[in-house]
TORKE-728314 format. One record per atom (N, C-alpha, C): residue number from 1; atom name; residue in three letters; x, y, z. Coordinates in pm, 1 decimal, decimal comma, always signed. Atoms other than C-alpha are relative to their C-alpha. Layout:
// residues N
+-------+------+-------+----------+----------+----------+
! kollo ! bado ! bakol !        u !        v !        w !
+-------+------+-------+----------+----------+----------+
!   NUM !   CA !   ALA !        X !        Y !        Z !
...
+-------+------+-------+----------+----------+----------+
// end
This chain:
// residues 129
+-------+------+-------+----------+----------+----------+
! kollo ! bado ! bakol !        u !        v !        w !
+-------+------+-------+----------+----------+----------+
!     1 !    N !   UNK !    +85,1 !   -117,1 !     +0,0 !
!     1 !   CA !   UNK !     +0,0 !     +0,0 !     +0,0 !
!     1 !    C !   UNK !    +89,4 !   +123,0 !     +0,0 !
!     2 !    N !   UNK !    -37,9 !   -105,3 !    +19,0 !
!     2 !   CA !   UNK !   +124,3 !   +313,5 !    -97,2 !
!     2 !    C !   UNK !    -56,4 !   +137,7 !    +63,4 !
!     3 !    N !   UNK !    +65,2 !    -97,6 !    -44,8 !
!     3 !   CA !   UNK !    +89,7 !   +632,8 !    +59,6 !
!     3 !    C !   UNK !    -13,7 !   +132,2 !   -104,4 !
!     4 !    N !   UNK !    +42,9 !   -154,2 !    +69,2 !
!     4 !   CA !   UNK !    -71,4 !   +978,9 !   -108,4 !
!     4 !    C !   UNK !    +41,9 !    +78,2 !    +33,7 !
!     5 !    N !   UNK !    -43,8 !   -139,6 !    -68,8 !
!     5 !   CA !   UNK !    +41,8 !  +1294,2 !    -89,9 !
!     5 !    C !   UNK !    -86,8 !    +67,8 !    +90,8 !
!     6 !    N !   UNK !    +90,5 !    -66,6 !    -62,5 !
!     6 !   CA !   UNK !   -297,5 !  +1368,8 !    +13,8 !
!     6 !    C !   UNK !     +2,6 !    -40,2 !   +164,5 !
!     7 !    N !   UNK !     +5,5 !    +96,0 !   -139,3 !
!     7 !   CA !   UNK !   -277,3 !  +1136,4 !   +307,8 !
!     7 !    C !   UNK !    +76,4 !    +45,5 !    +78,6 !
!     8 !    N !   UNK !   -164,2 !    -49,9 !    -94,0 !
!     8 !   CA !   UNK !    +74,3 !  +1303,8 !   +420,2 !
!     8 !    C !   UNK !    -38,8 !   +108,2 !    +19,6 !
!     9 !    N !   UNK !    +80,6 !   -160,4 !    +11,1 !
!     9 !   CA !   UNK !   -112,7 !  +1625,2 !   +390,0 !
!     9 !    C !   UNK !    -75,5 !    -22,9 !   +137,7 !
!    10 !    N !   UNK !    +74,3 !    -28,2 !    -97,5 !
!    10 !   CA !   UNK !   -386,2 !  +1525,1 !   +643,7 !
!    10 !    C !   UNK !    +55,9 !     -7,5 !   +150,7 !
!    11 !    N !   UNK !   -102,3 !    +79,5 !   -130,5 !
!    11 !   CA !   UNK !   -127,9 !  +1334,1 !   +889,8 !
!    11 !    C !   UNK !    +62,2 !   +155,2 !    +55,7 !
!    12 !    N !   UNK !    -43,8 !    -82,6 !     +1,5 !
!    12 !   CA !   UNK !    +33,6 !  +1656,3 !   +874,8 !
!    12 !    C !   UNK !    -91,3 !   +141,4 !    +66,3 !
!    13 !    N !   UNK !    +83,3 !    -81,5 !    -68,5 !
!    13 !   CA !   UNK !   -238,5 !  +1897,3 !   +927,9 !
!    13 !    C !   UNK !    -78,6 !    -19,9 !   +128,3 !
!    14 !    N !   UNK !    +61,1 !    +43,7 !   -147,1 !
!    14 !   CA !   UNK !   -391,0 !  +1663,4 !  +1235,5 !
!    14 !    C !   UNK !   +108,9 !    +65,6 !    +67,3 !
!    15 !    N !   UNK !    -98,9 !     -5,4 !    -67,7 !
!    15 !   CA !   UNK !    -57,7 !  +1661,8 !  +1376,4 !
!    15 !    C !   UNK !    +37,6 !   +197,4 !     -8,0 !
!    16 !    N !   UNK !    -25,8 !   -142,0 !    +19,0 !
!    16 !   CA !   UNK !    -21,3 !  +2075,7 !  +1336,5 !
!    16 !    C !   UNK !   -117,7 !    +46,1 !   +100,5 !
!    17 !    N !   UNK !    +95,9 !    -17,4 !   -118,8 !
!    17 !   CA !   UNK !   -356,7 !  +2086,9 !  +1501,8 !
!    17 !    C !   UNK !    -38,5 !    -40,3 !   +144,9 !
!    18 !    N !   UNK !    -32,4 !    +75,4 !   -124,2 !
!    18 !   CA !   UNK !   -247,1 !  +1860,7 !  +1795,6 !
!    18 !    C !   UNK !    +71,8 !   +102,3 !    +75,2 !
!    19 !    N !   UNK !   -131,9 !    -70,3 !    -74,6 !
!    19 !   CA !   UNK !    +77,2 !  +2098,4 !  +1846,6 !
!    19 !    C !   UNK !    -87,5 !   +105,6 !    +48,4 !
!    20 !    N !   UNK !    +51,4 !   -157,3 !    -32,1 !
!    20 !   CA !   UNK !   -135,5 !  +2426,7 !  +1829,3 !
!    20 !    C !   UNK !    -74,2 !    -39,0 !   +103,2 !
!    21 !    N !   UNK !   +130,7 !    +31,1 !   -122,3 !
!    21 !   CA !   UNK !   -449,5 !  +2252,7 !  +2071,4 !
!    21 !    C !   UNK !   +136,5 !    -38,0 !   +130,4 !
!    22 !    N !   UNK !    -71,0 !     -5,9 !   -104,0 !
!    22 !   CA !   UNK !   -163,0 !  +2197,4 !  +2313,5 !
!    22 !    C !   UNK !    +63,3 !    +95,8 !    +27,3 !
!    23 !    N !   UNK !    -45,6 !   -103,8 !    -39,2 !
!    23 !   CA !   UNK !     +7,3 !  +2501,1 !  +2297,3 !
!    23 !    C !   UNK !    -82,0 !   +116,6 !    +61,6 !
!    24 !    N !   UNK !    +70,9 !    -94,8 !    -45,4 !
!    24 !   CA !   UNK !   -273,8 !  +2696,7 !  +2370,2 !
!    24 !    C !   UNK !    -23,5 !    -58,7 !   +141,5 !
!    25 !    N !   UNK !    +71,0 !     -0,4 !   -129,5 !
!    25 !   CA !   UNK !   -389,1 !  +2496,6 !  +2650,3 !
!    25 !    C !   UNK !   +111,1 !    +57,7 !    +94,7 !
!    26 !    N !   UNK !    -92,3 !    -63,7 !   -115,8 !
!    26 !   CA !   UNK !    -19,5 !  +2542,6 !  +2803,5 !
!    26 !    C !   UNK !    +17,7 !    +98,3 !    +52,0 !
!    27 !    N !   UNK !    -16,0 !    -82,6 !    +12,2 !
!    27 !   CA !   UNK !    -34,7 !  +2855,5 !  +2741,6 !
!    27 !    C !   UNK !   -160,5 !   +123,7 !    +71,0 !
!    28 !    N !   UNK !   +112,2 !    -12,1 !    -68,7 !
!    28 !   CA !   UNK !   -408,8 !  +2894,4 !  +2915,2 !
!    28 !    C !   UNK !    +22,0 !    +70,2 !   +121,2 !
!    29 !    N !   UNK !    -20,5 !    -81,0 !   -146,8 !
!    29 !   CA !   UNK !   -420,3 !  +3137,3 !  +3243,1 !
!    29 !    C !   UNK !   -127,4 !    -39,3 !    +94,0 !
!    30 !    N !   UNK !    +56,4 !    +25,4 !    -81,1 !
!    30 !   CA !   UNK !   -575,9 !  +3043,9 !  +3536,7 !
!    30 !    C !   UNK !   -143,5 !   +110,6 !    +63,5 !
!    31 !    N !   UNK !    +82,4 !    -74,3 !    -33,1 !
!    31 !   CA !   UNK !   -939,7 !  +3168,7 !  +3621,2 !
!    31 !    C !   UNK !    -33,8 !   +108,0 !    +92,4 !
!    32 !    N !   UNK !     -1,3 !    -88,0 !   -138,7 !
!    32 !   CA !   UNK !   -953,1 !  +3535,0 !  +3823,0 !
!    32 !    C !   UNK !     -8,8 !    -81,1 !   +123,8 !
!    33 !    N !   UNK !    -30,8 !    +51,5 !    -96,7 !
!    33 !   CA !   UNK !   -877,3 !  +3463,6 !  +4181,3 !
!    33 !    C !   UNK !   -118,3 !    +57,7 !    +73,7 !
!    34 !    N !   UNK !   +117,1 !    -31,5 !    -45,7 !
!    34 !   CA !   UNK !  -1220,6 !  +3576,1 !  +4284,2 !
!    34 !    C !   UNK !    -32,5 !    -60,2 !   +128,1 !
!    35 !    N !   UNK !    +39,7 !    +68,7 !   -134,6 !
!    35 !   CA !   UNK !  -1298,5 !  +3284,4 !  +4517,3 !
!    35 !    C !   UNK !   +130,4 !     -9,1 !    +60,7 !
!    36 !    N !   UNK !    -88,0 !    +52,0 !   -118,6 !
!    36 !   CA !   UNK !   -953,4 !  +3282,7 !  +4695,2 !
!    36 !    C !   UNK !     +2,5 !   +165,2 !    +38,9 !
!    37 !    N !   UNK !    -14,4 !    -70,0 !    -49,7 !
!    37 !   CA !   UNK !   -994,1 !  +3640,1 !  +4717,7 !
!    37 !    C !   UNK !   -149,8 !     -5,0 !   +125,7 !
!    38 !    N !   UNK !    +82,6 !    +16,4 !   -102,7 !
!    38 !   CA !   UNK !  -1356,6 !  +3594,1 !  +4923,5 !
!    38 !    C !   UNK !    +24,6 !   -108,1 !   +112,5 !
!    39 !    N !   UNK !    -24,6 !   +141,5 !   -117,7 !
!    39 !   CA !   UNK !  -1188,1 !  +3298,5 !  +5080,9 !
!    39 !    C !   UNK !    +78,4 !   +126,8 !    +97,5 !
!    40 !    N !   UNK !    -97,6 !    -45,6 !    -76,0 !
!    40 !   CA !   UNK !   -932,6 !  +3527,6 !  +5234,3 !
!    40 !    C !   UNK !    -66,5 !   +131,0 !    +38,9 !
!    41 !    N !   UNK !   +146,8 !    -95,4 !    -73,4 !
!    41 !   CA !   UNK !  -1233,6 !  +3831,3 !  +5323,5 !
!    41 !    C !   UNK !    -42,0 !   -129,9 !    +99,2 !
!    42 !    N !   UNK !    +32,9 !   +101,6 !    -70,1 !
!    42 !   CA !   UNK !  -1428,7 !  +3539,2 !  +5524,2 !
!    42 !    C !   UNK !   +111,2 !    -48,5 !    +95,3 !
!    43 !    N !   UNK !   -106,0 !    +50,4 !    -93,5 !
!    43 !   CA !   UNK !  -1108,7 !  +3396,7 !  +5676,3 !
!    43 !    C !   UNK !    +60,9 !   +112,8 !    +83,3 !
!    44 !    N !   UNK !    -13,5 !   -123,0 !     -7,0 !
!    44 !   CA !   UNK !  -1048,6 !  +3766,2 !  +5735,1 !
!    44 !    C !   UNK !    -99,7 !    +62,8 !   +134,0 !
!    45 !    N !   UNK !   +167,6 !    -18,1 !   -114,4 !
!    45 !   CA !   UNK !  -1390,4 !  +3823,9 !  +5926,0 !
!    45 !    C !   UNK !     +4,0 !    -93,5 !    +65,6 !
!    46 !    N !   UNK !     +5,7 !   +158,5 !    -71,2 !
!    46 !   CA !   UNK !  -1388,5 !  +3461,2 !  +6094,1 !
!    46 !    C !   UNK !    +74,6 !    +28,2 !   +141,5 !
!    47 !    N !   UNK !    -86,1 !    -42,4 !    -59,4 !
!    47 !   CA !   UNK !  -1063,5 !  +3625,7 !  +6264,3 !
!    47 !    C !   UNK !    -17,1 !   +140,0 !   +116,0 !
!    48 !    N !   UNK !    +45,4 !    -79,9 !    -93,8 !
!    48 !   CA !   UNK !  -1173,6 !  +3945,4 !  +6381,0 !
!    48 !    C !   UNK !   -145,6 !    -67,3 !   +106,7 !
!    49 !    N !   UNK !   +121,1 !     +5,7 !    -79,0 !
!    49 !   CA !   UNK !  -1517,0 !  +3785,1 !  +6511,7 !
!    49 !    C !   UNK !    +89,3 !    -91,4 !   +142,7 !
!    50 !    N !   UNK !    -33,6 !   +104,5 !   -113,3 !
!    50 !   CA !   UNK !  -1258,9 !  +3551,6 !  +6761,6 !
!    50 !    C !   UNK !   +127,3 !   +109,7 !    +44,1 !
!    51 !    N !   UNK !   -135,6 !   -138,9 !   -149,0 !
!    51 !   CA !   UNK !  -1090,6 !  +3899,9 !  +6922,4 !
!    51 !    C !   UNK !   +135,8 !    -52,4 !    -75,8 !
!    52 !    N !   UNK !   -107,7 !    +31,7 !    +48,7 !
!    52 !   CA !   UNK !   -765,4 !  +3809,5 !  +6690,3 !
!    52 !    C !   UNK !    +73,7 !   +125,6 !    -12,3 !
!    53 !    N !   UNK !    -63,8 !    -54,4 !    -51,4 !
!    53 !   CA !   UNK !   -694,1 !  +4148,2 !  +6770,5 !
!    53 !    C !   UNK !    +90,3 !    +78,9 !   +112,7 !
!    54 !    N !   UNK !    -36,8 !    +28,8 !   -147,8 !
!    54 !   CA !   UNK !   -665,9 !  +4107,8 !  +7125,2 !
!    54 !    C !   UNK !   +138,0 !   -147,8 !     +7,6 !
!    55 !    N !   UNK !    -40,1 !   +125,1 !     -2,7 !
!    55 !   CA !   UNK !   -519,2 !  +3740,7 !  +7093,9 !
!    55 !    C !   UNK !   +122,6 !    -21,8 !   -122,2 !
!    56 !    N !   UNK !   -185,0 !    +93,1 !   +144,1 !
!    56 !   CA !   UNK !   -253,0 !  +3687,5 !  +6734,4 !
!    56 !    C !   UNK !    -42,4 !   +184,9 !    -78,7 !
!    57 !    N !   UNK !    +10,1 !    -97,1 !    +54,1 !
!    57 !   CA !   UNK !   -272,0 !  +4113,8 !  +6665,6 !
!    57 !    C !   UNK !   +108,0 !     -7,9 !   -133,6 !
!    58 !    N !   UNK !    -99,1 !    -56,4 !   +105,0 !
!    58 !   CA !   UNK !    +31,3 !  +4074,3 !  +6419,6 !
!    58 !    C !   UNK !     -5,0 !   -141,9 !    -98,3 !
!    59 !    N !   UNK !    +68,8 !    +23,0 !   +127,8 !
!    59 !   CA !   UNK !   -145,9 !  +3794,9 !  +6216,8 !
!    59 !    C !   UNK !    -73,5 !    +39,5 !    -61,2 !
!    60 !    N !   UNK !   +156,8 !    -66,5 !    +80,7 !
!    60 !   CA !   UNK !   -457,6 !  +3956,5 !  +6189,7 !
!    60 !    C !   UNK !    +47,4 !   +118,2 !    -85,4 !
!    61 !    N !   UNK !    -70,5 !   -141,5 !   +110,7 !
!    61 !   CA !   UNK !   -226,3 !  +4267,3 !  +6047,0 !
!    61 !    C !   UNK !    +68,8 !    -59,9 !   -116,0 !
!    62 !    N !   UNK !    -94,2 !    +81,7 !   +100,0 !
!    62 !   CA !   UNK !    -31,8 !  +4059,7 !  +5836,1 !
!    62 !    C !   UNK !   -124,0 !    -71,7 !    -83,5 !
!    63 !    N !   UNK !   +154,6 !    +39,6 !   +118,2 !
!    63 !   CA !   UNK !   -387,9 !  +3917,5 !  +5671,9 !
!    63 !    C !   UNK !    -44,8 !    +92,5 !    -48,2 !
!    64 !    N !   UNK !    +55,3 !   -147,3 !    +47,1 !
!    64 !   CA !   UNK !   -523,0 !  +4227,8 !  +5676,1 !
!    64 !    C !   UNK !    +70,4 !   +100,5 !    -90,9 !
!    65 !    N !   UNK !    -64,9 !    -68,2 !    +96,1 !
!    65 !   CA !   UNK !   -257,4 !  +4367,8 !  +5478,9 !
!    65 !    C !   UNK !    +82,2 !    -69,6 !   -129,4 !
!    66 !    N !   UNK !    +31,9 !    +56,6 !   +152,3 !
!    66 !   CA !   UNK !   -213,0 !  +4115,6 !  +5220,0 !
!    66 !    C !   UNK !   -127,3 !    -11,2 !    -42,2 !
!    67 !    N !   UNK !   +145,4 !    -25,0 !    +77,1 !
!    67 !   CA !   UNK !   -560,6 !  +4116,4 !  +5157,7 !
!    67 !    C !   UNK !    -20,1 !   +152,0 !    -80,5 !
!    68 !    N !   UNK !    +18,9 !   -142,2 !    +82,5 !
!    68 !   CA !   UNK !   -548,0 !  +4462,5 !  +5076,6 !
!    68 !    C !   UNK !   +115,7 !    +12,6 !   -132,1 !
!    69 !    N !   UNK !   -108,2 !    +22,4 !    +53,5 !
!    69 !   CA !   UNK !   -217,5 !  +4394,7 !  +4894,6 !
!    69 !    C !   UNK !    -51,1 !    -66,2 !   -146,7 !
!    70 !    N !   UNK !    +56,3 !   +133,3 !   +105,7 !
!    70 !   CA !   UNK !   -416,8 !  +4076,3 !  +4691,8 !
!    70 !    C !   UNK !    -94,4 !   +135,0 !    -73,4 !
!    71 !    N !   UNK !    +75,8 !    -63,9 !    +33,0 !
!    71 !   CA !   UNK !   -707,2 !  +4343,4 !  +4635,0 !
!    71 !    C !   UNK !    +72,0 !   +118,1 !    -77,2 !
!    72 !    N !   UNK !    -89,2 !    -97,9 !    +68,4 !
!    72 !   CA !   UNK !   -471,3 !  +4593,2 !  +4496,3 !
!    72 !    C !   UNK !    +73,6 !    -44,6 !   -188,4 !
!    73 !    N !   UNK !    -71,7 !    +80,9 !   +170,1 !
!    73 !   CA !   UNK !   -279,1 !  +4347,3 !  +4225,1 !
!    73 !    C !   UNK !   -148,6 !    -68,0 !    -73,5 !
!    74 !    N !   UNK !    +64,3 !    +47,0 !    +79,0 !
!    74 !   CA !   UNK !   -632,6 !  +4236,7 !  +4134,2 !
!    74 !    C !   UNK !    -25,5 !   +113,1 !    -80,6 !
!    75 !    N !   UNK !    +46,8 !   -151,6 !    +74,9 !
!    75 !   CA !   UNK !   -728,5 !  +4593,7 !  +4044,5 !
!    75 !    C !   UNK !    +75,6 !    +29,9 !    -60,2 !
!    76 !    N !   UNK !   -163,3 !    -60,9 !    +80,8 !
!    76 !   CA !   UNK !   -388,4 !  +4631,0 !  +3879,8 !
!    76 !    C !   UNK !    -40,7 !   -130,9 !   -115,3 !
!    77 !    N !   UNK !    +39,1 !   +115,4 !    +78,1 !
!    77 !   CA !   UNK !   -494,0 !  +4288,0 !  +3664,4 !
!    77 !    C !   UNK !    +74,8 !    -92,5 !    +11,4 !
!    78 !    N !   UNK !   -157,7 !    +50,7 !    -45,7 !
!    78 !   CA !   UNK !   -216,3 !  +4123,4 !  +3840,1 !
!    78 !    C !   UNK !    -45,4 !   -125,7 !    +48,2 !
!    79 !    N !   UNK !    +89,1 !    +72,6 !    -17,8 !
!    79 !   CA !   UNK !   -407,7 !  +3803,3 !  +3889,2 !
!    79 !    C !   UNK !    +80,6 !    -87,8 !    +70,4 !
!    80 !    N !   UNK !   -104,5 !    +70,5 !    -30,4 !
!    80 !   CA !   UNK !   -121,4 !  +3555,1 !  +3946,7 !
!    80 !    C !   UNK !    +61,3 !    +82,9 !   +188,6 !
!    81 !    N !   UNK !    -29,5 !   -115,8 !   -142,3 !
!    81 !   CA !   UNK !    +14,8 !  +3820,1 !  +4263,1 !
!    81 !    C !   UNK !   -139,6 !    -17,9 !    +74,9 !
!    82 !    N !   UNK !    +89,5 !     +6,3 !    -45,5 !
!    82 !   CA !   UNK !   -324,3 !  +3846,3 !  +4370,7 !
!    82 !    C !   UNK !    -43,1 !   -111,6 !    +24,7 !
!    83 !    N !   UNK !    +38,2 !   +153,9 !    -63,6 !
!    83 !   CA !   UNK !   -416,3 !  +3488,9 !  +4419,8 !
!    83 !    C !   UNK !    +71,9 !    -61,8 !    +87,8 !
!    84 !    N !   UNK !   -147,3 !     +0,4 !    -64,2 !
!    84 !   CA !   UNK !    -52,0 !  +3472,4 !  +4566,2 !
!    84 !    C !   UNK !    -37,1 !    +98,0 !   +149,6 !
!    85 !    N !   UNK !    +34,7 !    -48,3 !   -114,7 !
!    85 !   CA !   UNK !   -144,8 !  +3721,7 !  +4820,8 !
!    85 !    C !   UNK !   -159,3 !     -2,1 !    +77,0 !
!    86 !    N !   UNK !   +110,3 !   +100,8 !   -101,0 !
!    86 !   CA !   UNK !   -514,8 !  +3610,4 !  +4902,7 !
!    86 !    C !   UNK !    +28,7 !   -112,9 !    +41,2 !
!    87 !    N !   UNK !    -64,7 !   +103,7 !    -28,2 !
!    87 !   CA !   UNK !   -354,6 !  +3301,1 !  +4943,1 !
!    87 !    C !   UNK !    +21,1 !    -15,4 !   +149,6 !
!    88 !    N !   UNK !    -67,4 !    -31,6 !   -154,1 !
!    88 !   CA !   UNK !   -138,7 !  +3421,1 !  +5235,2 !
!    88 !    C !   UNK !   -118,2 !    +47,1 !    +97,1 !
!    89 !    N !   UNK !    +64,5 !    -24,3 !    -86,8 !
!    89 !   CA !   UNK !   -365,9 !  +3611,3 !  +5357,3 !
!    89 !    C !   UNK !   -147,9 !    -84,1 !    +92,2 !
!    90 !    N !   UNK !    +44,4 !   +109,4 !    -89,9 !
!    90 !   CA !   UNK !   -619,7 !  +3346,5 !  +5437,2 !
!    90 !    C !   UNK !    +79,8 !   -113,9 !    +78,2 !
!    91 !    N !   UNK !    -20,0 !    +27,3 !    -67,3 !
!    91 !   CA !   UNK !   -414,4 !  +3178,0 !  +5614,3 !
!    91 !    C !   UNK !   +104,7 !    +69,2 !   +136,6 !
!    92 !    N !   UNK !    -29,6 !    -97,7 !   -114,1 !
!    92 !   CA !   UNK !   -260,2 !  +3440,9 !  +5838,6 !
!    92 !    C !   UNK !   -111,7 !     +4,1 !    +81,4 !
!    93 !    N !   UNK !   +150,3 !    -79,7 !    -74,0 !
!    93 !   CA !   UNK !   -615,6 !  +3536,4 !  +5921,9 !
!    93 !    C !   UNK !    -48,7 !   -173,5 !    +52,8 !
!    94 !    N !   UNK !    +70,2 !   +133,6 !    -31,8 !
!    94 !   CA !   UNK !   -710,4 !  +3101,3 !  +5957,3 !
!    94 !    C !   UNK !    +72,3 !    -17,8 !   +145,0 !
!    95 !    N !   UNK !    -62,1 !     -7,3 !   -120,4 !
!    95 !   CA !   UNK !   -401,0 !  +3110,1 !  +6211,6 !
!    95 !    C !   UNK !     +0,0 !    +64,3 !   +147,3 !
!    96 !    N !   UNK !    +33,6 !    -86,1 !    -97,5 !
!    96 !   CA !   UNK !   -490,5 !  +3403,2 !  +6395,8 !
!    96 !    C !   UNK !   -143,5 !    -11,6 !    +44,1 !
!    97 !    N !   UNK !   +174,7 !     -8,1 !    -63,7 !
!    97 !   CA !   UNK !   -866,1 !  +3294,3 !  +6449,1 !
!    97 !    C !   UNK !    +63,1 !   -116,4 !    +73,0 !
!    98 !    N !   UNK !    -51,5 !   +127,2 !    -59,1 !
!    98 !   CA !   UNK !   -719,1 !  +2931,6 !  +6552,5 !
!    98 !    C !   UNK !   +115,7 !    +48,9 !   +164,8 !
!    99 !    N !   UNK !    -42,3 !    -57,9 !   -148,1 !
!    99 !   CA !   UNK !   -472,0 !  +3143,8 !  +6839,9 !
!    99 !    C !   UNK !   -140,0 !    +89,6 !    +69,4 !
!   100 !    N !   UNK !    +99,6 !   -101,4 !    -22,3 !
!   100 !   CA !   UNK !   -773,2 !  +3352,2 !  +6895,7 !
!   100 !    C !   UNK !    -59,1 !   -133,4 !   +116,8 !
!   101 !    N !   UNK !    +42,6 !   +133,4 !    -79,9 !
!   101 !   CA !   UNK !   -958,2 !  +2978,6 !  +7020,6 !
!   101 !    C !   UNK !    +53,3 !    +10,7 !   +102,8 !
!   102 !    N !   UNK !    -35,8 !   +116,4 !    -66,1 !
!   102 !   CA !   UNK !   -718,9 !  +2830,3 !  +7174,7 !
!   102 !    C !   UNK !    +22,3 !   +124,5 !   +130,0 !
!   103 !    N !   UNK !    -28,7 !   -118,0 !   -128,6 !
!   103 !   CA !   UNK !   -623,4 !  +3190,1 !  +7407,0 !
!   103 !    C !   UNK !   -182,2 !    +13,1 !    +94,3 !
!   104 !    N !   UNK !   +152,0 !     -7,7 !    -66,9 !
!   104 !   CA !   UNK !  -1028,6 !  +3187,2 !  +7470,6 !
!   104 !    C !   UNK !    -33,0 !   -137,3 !    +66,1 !
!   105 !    N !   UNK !    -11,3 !    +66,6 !    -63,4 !
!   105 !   CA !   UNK !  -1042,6 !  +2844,5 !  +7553,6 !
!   105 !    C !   UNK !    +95,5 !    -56,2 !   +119,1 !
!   106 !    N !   UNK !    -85,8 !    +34,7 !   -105,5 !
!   106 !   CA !   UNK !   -711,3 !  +2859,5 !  +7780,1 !
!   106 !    C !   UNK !    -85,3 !    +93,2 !   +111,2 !
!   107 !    N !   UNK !    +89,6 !   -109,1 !   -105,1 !
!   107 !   CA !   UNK !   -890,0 !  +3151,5 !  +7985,6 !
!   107 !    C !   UNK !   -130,0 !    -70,5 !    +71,1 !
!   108 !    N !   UNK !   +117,9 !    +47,0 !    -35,3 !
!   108 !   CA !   UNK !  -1210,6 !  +2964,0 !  +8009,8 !
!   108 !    C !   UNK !    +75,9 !   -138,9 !   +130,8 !
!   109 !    N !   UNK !    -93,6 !    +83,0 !    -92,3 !
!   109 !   CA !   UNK !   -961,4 !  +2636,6 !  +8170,1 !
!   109 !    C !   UNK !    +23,1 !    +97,8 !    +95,5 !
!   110 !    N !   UNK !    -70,0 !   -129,1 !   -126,7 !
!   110 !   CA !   UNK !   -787,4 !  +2888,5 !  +8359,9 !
!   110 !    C !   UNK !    -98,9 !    +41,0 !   +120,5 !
!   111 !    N !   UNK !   +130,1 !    -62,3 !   -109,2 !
!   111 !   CA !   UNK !  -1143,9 !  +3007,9 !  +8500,9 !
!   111 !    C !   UNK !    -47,9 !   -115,1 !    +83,9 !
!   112 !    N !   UNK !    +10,0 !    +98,0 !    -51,6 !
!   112 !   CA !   UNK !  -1263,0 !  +2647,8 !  +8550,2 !
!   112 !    C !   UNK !    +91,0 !   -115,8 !   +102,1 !
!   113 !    N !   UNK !   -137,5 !    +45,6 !   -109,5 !
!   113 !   CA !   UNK !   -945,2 !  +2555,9 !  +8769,8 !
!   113 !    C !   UNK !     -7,7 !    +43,6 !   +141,5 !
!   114 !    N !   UNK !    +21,4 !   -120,2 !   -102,7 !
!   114 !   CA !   UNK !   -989,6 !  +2855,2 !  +8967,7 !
!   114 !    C !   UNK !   -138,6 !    -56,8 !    +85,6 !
!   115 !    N !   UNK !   +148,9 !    +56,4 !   -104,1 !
!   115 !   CA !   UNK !  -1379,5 !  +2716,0 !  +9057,6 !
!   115 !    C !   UNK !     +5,7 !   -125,1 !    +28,6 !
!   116 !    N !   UNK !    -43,1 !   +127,3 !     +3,8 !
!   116 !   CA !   UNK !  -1243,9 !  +2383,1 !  +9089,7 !
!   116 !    C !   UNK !    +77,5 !    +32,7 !   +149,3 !
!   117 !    N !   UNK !    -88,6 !    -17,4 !    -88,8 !
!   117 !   CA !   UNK !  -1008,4 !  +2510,6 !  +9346,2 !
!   117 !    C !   UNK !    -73,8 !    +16,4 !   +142,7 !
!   118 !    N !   UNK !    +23,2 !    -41,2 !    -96,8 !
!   118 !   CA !   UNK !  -1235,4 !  +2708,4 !  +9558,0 !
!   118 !    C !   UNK !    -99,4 !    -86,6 !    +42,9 !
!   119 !    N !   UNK !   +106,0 !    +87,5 !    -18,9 !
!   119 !   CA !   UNK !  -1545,8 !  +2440,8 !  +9537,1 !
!   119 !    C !   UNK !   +165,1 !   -128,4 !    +97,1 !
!   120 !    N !   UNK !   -103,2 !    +72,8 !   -101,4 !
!   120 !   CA !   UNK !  -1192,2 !  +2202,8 !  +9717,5 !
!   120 !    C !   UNK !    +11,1 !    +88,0 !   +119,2 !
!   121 !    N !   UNK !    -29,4 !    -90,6 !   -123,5 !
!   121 !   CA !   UNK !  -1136,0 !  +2500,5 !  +9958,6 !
!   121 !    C !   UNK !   -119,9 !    -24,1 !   +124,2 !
!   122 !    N !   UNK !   +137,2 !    +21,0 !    -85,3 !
!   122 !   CA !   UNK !  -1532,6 !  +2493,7 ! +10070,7 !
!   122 !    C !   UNK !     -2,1 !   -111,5 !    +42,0 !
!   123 !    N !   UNK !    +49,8 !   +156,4 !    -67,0 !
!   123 !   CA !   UNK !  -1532,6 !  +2126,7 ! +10114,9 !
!   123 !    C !   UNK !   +111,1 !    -32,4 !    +86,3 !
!   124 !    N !   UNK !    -81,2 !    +31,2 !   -101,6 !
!   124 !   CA !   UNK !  -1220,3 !  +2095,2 ! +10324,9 !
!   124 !    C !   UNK !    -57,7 !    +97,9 !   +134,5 !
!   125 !    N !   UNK !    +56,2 !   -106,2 !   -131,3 !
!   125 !   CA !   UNK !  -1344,8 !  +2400,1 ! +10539,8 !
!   125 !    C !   UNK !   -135,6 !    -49,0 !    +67,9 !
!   126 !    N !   UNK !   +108,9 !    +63,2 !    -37,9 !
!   126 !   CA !   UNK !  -1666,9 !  +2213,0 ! +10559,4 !
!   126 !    C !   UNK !    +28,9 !   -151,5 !   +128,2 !
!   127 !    N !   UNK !    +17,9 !   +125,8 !    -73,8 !
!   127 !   CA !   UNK !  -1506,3 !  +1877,2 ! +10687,9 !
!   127 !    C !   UNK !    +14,4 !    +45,0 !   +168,3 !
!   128 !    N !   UNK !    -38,4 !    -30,1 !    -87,5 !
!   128 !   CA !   UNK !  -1302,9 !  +2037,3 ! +10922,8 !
!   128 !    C !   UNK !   -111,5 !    +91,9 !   +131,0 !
!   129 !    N !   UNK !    +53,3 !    -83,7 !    -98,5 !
!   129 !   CA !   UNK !  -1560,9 !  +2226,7 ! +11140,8 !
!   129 !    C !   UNK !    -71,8 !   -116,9 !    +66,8 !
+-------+------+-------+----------+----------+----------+
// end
C-alpha cells in the first residue's frame, strides 16, 4: 500500500492541530482569583469575630494587609500576585482565628481551675468544722 500525498497532507495537518491545541492549553491562564480572594475576606472576618486582635494582633495585620495587597494586584490585573497574596492572607487570618480559640479556651480552663479550686477550699473548710 502506498501512501498519497494527500494522506501526508492530512497526517500533517492533524498533527499541526495537535501541536497548536496543546500550545494553547499550556499557554491557558488560570481563572480570576475571585474565590480565593472571598476565601481570604471570610477567613479575614472569621478572625476578627474571635478577638484576633486582642489574641494573634500581628497575624490579623499581616492578613489584613495582604488582603489589601491581593485586592490591589487584582485591580492592577495582576491576577497571578493576587491569588498569591489572598492566598497568604487566608491563612494568616485562619491562624490568627485558631490562636484567637485556643487563648479563649485557655482563659475559660484557667477560670474552671480557679472554681475547681475554691469548690476544694469549701469542702475541706466544711469537713473540718
Amino acid at each position: 500500500m502506498t501512501i498519497s500525498f494527500a494522506h501526508i497532507q492530512r497526517i500533517r495537518a492533524a498533527l499541526a492541530a495537535t501541536v497548536i491545541g496543546c500550545a494553547l492549553a499550556a499557554c491557558a491562564s488560570l481563572p480570576p482569583p475571585t474565590g480565593e480572594l472571598q476565601g481570604a475576606q471570610q477567613a479575614v472576618s472569621r478572625a476578627d469575630q474571635a478577638d484576633a486582635d486582642q489574641h494573634a494582633p500581628d497575624l490579623i495585620a499581616a492578613a489584613r494587609s495582604e488582603l489589601s495587597r491581593a485586592q490591589d494586584a487584582m485591580a492592577r490585573g495582576d491576577e497571578d500576585t493576587a491569588r498569591r497574596f489572598a492566598l497568604s492572607a487566608a491563612a494568616d487570618a485562619d491562624l490568627a482565628n485558631a490562636r484567637s480559640r485556643e487563648a479563649a479556651q485557655n482563659n475559660e480552663l484557667t477560670q474552671r481551675r480557679a472554681e475547681i479550686a475554691e469548690l476544694r477550699n469549701r469542702l475541706q473548710m466544711g469537713d473540718s468544722r
